[in-house]
N, CA and C atoms as an extended XYZ file, in Angstrom:
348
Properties=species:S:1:pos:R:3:atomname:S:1:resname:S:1:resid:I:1 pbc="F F F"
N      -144.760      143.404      -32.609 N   UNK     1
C      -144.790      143.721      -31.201 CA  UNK     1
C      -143.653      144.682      -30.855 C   UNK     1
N      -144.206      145.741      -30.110 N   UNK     2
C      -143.307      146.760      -30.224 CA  UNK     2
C      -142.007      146.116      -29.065 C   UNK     2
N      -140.581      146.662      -29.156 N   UNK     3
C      -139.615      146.477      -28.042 CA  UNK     3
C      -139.285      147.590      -27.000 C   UNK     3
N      -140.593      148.404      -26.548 N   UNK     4
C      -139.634      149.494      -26.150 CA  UNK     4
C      -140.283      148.914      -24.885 C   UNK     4
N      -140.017      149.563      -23.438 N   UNK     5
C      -140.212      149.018      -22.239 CA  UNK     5
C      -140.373      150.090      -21.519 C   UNK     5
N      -140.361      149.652      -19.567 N   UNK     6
C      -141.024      151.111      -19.035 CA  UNK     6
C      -139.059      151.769      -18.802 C   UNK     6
N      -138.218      151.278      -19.134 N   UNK     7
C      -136.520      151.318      -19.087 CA  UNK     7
C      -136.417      152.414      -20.482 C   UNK     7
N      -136.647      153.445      -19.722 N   UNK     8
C      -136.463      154.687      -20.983 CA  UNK     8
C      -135.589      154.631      -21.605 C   UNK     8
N      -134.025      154.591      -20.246 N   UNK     9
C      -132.644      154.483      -20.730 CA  UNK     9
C      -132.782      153.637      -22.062 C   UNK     9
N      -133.132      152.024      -21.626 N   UNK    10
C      -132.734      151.073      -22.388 CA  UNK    10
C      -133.555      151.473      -23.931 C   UNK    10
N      -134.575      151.928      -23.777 N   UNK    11
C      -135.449      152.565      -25.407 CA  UNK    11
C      -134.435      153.933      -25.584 C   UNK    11
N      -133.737      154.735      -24.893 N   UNK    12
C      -133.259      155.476      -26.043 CA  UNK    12
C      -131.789      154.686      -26.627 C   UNK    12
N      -130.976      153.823      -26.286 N   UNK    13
C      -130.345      153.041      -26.642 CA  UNK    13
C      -130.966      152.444      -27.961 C   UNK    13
N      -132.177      151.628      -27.527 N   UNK    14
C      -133.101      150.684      -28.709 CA  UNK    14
C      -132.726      152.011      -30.297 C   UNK    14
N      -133.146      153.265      -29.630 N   UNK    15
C      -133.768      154.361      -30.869 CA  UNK    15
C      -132.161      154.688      -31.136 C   UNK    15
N      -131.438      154.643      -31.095 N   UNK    16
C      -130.115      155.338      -31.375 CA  UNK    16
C      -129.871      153.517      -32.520 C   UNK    16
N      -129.399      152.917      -31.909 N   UNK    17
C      -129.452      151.205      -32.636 CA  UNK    17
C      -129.796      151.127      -34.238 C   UNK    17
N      -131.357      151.461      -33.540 N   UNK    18
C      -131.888      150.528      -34.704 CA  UNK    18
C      -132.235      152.418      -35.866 C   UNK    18
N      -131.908      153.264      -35.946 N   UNK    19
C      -132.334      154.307      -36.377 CA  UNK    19
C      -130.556      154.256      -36.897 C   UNK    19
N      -129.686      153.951      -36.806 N   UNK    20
C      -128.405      153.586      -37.317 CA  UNK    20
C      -128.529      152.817      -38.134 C   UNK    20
N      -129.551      151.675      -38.114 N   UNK    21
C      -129.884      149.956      -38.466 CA  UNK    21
C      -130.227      150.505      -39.733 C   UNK    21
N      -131.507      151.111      -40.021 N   UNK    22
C      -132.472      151.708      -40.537 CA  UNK    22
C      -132.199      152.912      -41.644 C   UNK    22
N      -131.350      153.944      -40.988 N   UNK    23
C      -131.243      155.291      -41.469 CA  UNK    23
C      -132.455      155.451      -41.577 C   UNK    23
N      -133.521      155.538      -40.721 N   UNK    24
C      -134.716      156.259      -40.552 CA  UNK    24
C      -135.062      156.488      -39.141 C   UNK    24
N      -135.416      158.108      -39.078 N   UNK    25
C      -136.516      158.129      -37.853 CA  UNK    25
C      -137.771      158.628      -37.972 C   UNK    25
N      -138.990      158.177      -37.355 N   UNK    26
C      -139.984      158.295      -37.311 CA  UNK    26
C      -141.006      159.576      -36.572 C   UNK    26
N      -141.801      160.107      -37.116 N   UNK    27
C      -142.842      161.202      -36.008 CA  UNK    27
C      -143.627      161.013      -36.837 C   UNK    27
N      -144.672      162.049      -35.877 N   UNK    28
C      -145.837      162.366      -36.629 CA  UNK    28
C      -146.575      163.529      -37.264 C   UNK    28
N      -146.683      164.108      -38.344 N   UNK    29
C      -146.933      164.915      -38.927 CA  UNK    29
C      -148.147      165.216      -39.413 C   UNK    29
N      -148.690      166.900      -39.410 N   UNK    30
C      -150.082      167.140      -39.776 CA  UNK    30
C      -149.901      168.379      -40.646 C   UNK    30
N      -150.938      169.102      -41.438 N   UNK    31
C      -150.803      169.816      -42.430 CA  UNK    31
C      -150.311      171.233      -41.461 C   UNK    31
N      -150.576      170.568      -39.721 N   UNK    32
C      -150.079      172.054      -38.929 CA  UNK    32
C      -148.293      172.169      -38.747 C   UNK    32
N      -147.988      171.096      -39.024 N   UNK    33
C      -146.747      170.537      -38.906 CA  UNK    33
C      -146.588      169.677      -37.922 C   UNK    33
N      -145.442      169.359      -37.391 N   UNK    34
C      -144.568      168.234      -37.045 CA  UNK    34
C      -145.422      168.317      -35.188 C   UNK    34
N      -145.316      167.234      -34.767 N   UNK    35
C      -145.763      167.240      -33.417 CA  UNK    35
C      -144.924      167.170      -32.233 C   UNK    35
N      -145.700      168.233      -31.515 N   UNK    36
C      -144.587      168.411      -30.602 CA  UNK    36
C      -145.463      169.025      -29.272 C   UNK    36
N      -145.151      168.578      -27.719 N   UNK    37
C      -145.885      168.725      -26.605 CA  UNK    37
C      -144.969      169.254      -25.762 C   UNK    37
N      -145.587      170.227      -24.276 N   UNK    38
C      -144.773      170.331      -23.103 CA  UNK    38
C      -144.699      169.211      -22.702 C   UNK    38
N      -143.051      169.238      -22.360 N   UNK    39
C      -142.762      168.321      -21.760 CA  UNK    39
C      -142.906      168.101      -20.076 C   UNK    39
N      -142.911      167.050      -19.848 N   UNK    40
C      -143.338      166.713      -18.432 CA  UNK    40
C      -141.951      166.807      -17.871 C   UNK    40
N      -140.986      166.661      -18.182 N   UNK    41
C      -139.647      166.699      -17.002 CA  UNK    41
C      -138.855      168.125      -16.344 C   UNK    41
N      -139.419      168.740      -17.858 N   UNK    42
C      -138.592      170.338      -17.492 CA  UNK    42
C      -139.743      171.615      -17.644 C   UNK    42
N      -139.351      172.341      -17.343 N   UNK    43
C      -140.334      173.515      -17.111 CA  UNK    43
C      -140.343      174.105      -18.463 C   UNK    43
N      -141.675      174.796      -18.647 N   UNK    44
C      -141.494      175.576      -19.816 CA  UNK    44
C      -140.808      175.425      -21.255 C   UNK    44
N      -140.829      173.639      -21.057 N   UNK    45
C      -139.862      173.346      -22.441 CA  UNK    45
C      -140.926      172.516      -23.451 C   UNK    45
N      -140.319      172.634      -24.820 N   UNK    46
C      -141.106      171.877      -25.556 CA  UNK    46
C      -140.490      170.343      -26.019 C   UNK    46
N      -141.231      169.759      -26.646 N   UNK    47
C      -140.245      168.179      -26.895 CA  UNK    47
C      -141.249      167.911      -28.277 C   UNK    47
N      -140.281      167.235      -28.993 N   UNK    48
C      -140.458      166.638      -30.293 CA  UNK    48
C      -140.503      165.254      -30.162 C   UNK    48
N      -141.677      164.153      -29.772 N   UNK    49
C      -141.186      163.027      -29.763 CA  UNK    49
C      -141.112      162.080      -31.238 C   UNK    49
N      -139.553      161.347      -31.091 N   UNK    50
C      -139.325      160.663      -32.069 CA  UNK    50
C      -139.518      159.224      -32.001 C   UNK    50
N      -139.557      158.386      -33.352 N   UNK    51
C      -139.680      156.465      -32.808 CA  UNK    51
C      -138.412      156.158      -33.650 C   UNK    51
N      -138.008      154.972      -33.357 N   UNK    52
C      -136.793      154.059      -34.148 CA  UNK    52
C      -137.703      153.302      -35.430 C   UNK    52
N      -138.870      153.014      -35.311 N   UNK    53
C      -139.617      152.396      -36.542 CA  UNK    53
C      -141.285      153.235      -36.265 C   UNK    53
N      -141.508      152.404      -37.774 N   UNK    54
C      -142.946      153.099      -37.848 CA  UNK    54
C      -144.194      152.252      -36.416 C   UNK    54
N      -143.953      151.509      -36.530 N   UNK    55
C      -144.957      150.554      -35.486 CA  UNK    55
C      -144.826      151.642      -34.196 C   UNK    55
N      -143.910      151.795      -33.894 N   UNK    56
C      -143.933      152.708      -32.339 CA  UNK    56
C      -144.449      154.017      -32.615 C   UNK    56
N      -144.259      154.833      -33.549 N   UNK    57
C      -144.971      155.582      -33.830 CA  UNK    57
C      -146.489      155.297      -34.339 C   UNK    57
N      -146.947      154.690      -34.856 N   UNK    58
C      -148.463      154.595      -35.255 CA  UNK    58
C      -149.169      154.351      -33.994 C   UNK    58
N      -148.305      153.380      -32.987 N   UNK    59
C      -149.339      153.294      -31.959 CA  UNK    59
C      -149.728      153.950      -30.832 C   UNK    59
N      -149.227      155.874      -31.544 N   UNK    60
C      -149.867      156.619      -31.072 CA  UNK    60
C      -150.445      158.201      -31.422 C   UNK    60
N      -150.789      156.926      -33.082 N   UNK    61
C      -151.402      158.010      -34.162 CA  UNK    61
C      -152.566      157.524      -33.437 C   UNK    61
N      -153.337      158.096      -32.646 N   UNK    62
C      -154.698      158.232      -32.337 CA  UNK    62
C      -155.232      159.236      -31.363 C   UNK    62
N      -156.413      158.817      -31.065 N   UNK    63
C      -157.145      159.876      -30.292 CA  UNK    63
C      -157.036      161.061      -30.365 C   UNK    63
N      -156.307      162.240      -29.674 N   UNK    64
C      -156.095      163.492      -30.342 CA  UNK    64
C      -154.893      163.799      -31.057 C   UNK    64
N      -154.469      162.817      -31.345 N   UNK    65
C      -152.955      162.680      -32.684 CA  UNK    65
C      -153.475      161.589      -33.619 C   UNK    65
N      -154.503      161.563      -33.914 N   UNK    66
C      -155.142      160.772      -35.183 CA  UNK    66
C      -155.150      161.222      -36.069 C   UNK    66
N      -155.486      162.689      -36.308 N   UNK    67
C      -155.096      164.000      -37.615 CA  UNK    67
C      -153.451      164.054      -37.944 C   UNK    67
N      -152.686      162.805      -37.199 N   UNK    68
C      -151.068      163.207      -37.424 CA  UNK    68
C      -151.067      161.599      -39.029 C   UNK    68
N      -149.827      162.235      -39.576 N   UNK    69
C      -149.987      161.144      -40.472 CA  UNK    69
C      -148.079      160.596      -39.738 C   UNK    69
N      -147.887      158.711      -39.773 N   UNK    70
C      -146.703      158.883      -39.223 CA  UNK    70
C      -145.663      159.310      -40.579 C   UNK    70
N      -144.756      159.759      -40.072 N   UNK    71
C      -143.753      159.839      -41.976 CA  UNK    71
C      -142.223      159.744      -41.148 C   UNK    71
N      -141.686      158.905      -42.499 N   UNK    72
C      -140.273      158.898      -41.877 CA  UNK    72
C      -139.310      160.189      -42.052 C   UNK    72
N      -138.202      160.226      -41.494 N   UNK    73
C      -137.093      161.180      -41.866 CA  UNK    73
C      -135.391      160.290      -41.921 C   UNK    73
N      -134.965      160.310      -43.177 N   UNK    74
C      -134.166      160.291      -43.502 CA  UNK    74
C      -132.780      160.303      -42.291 C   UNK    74
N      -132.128      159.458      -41.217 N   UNK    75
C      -131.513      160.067      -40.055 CA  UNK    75
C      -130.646      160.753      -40.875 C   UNK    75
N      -129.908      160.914      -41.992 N   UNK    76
C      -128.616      161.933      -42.019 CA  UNK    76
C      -129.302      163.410      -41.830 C   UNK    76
N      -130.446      163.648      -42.368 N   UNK    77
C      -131.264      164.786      -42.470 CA  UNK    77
C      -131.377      164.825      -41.218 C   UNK    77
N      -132.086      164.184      -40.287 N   UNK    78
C      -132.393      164.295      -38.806 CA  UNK    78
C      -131.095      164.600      -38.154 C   UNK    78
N      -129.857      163.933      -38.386 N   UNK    79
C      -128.762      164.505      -37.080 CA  UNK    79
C      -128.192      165.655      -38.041 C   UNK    79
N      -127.993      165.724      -39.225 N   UNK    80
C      -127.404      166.903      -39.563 CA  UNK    80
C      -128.240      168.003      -39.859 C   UNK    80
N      -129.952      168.373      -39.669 N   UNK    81
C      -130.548      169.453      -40.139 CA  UNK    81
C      -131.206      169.678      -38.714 C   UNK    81
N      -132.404      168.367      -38.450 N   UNK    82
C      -133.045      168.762      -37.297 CA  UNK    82
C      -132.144      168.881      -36.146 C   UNK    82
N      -131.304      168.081      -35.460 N   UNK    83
C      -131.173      167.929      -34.182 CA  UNK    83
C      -130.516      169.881      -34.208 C   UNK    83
N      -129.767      169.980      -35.157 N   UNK    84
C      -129.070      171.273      -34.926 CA  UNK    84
C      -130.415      172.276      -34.887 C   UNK    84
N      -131.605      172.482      -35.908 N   UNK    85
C      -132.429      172.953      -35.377 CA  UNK    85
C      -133.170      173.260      -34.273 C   UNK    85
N      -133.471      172.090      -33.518 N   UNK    86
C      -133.873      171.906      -32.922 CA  UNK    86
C      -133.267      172.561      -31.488 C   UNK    86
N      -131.864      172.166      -31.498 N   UNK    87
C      -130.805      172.553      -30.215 CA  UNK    87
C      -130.727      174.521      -30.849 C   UNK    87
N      -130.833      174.718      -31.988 N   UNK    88
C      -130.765      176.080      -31.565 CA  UNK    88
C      -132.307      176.823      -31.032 C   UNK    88
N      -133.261      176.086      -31.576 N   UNK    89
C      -134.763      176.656      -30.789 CA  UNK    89
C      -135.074      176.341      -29.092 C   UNK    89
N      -133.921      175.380      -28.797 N   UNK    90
C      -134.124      174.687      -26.948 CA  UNK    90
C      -135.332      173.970      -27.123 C   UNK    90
N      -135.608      172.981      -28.376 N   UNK    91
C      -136.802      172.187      -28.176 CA  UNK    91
C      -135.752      170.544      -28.043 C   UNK    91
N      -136.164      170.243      -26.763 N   UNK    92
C      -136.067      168.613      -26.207 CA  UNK    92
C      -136.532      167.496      -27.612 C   UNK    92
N      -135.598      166.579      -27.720 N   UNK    93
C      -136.068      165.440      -28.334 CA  UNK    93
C      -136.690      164.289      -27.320 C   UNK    93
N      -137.901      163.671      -27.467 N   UNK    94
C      -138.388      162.774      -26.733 CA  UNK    94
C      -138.055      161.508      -27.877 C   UNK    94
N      -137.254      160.089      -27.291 N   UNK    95
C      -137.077      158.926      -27.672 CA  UNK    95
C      -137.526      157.931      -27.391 C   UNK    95
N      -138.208      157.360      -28.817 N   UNK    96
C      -139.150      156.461      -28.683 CA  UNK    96
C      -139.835      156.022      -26.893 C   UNK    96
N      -140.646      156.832      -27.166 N   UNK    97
C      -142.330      156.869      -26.017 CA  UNK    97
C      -142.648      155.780      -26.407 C   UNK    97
N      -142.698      154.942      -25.018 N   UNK    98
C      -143.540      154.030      -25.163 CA  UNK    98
C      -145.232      154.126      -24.960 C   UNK    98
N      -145.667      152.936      -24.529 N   UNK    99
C      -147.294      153.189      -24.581 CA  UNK    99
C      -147.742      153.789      -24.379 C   UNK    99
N      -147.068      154.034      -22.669 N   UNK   100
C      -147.425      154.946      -21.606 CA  UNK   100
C      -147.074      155.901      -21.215 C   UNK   100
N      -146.460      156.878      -23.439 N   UNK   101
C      -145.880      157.676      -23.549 CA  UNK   101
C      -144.777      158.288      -22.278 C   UNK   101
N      -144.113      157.407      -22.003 N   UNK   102
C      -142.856      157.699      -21.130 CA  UNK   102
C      -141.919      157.618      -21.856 C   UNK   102
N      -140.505      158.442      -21.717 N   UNK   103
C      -139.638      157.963      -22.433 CA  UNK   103
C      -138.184      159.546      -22.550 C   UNK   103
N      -137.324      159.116      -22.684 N   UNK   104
C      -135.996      160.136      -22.351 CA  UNK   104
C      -136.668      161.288      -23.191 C   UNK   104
N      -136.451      162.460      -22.727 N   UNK   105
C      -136.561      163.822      -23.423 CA  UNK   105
C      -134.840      164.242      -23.243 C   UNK   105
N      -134.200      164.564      -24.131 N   UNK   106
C      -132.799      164.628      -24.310 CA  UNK   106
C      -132.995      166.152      -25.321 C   UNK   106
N      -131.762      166.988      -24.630 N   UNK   107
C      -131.139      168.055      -25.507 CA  UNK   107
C      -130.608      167.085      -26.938 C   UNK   107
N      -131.204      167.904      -28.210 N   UNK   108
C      -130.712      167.723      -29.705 CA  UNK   108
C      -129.299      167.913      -29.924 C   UNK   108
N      -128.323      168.604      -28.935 N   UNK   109
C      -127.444      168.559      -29.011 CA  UNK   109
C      -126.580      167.289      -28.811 C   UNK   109
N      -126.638      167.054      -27.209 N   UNK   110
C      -126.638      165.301      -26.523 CA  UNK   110
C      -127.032      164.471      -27.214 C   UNK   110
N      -128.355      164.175      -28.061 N   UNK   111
C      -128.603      163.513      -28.448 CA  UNK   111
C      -127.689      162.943      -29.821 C   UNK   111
N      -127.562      164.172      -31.091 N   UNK   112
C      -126.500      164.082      -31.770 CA  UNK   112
C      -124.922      163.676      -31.934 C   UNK   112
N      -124.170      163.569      -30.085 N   UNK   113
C      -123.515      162.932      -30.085 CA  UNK   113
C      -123.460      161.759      -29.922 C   UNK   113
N      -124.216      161.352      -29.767 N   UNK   114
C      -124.742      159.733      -29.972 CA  UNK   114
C      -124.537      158.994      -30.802 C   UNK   114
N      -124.927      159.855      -32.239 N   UNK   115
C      -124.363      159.015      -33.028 CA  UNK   115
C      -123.240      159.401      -33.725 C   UNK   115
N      -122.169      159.658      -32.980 N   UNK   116
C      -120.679      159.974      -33.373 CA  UNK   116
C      -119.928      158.940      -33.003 C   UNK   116
Protein backbone atom coordinates (compact mmCIF):
# COMPACT_ATOMS: atom_id res chain seq x y z
CA UNK A 1 0.00 0.00 0.00
CA UNK A 2 1.44 2.94 -1.29
CA UNK A 3 2.37 6.03 1.56
CA UNK A 4 2.20 8.97 -0.45
CA UNK A 5 -0.91 11.33 0.31
CA UNK A 6 -2.80 14.41 -1.21
CA UNK A 7 0.31 16.46 1.33
CA UNK A 8 2.80 16.84 -1.61
CA UNK A 9 5.10 18.60 0.89
CA UNK A 10 4.91 15.59 3.17
CA UNK A 11 5.61 12.95 -0.18
CA UNK A 12 8.52 14.95 -1.25
CA UNK A 13 9.99 14.54 2.28
CA UNK A 14 8.66 10.59 2.07
CA UNK A 15 10.94 10.61 -1.59
CA UNK A 16 14.06 12.36 -0.25
CA UNK A 17 13.84 9.59 3.12
CA UNK A 18 13.33 6.65 1.80
CA UNK A 19 15.48 7.18 -1.72
CA UNK A 20 18.45 7.85 1.02
CA UNK A 21 16.92 4.48 2.74
CA UNK A 22 17.17 2.72 -0.56
CA UNK A 23 19.88 4.44 -2.79
CA UNK A 24 17.31 4.08 -5.45
CA UNK A 25 15.02 6.23 -7.48
CA UNK A 26 12.41 5.18 -9.59
CA UNK A 27 10.69 6.38 -13.32
CA UNK A 28 9.52 5.20 -16.14
CA UNK A 29 11.20 4.35 -19.21
CA UNK A 30 10.45 3.49 -22.99
CA UNK A 31 12.66 2.61 -26.00
CA UNK A 32 11.65 6.66 -26.65
CA UNK A 33 13.32 7.36 -23.47
CA UNK A 34 12.73 8.50 -20.02
CA UNK A 35 9.21 10.11 -19.28
CA UNK A 36 8.57 13.30 -18.96
CA UNK A 37 5.21 15.82 -19.24
CA UNK A 38 4.23 19.71 -19.16
CA UNK A 39 3.98 20.54 -16.14
CA UNK A 40 0.84 21.90 -14.61
CA UNK A 41 2.36 24.57 -12.12
CA UNK A 42 4.69 26.56 -14.41
CA UNK A 43 4.41 27.71 -17.85
CA UNK A 44 6.15 26.28 -20.66
CA UNK A 45 8.15 23.93 -18.43
CA UNK A 46 8.83 20.33 -18.62
CA UNK A 47 8.96 17.82 -15.48
CA UNK A 48 10.49 14.43 -15.05
CA UNK A 49 8.37 12.63 -12.58
CA UNK A 50 10.27 10.54 -10.05
CA UNK A 51 9.02 7.67 -7.14
CA UNK A 52 10.96 6.72 -3.79
CA UNK A 53 10.04 2.86 -4.64
CA UNK A 54 8.93 0.79 -7.43
CA UNK A 55 5.13 0.32 -6.22
CA UNK A 56 4.53 4.19 -6.69
CA UNK A 57 5.84 4.13 -9.82
CA UNK A 58 4.09 1.03 -11.42
CA UNK A 59 0.88 2.39 -10.32
CA UNK A 60 1.14 4.53 -13.05
CA UNK A 61 2.63 2.30 -15.63
CA UNK A 62 -0.68 2.30 -17.44
CA UNK A 63 -3.06 3.57 -19.81
CA UNK A 64 -1.03 5.87 -22.00
CA UNK A 65 2.30 5.12 -19.92
CA UNK A 66 1.79 1.33 -20.22
CA UNK A 67 4.57 1.24 -23.16
CA UNK A 68 6.85 2.75 -20.09
CA UNK A 69 8.82 -0.08 -18.40
CA UNK A 70 9.39 1.12 -14.44
CA UNK A 71 13.50 0.90 -13.93
CA UNK A 72 15.42 2.02 -11.09
CA UNK A 73 18.35 4.61 -10.95
CA UNK A 74 21.05 4.24 -8.81
CA UNK A 75 20.49 7.82 -6.40
CA UNK A 76 24.37 8.63 -6.48
CA UNK A 77 23.92 8.61 -10.37
CA UNK A 78 20.60 10.54 -9.98
CA UNK A 79 21.96 13.52 -7.64
CA UNK A 80 25.35 13.53 -9.15
CA UNK A 81 24.54 13.04 -13.13
CA UNK A 82 20.77 13.67 -13.56
CA UNK A 83 19.69 16.35 -11.20
CA UNK A 84 22.77 18.46 -12.68
CA UNK A 85 21.43 17.52 -16.09
CA UNK A 86 18.48 18.14 -15.68
CA UNK A 87 18.99 21.81 -13.84
CA UNK A 88 21.16 22.66 -16.81
CA UNK A 89 18.19 21.77 -19.51
CA UNK A 90 15.41 23.85 -16.88
CA UNK A 91 13.53 20.47 -16.77
CA UNK A 92 11.45 20.39 -13.18
CA UNK A 93 11.71 17.19 -11.11
CA UNK A 94 8.16 15.96 -10.13
CA UNK A 95 8.27 13.86 -6.53
CA UNK A 96 6.67 10.93 -6.05
CA UNK A 97 2.95 11.69 -7.78
CA UNK A 98 0.57 10.31 -6.13
CA UNK A 99 -2.61 8.65 -7.62
CA UNK A 100 -4.02 11.68 -8.51
CA UNK A 101 -0.74 12.35 -10.07
CA UNK A 102 -0.30 15.47 -7.82
CA UNK A 103 2.80 16.07 -6.34
CA UNK A 104 5.95 18.86 -5.83
CA UNK A 105 7.59 19.73 -9.23
CA UNK A 106 10.97 21.16 -7.77
CA UNK A 107 14.08 22.79 -9.66
CA UNK A 108 16.99 19.73 -9.93
CA UNK A 109 19.02 22.11 -8.49
CA UNK A 110 16.76 22.61 -5.00
CA UNK A 111 16.07 19.40 -5.15
CA UNK A 112 19.85 18.19 -4.96
CA UNK A 113 20.33 20.15 -1.95
CA UNK A 114 18.29 18.03 -0.18
CA UNK A 115 20.29 15.59 0.03
CA UNK A 116 23.31 17.46 1.43
Amino acid sequence: MSKLTSDTQANLELFISETKETQLVWSLYNEDGWISVESTEFENSEVMPFWSNKEDAAFHNVEEWADFEVTEIPLDIFVEDWLITLSEDGVLVGTNWNQQLEGKEVEASDLAKLYL
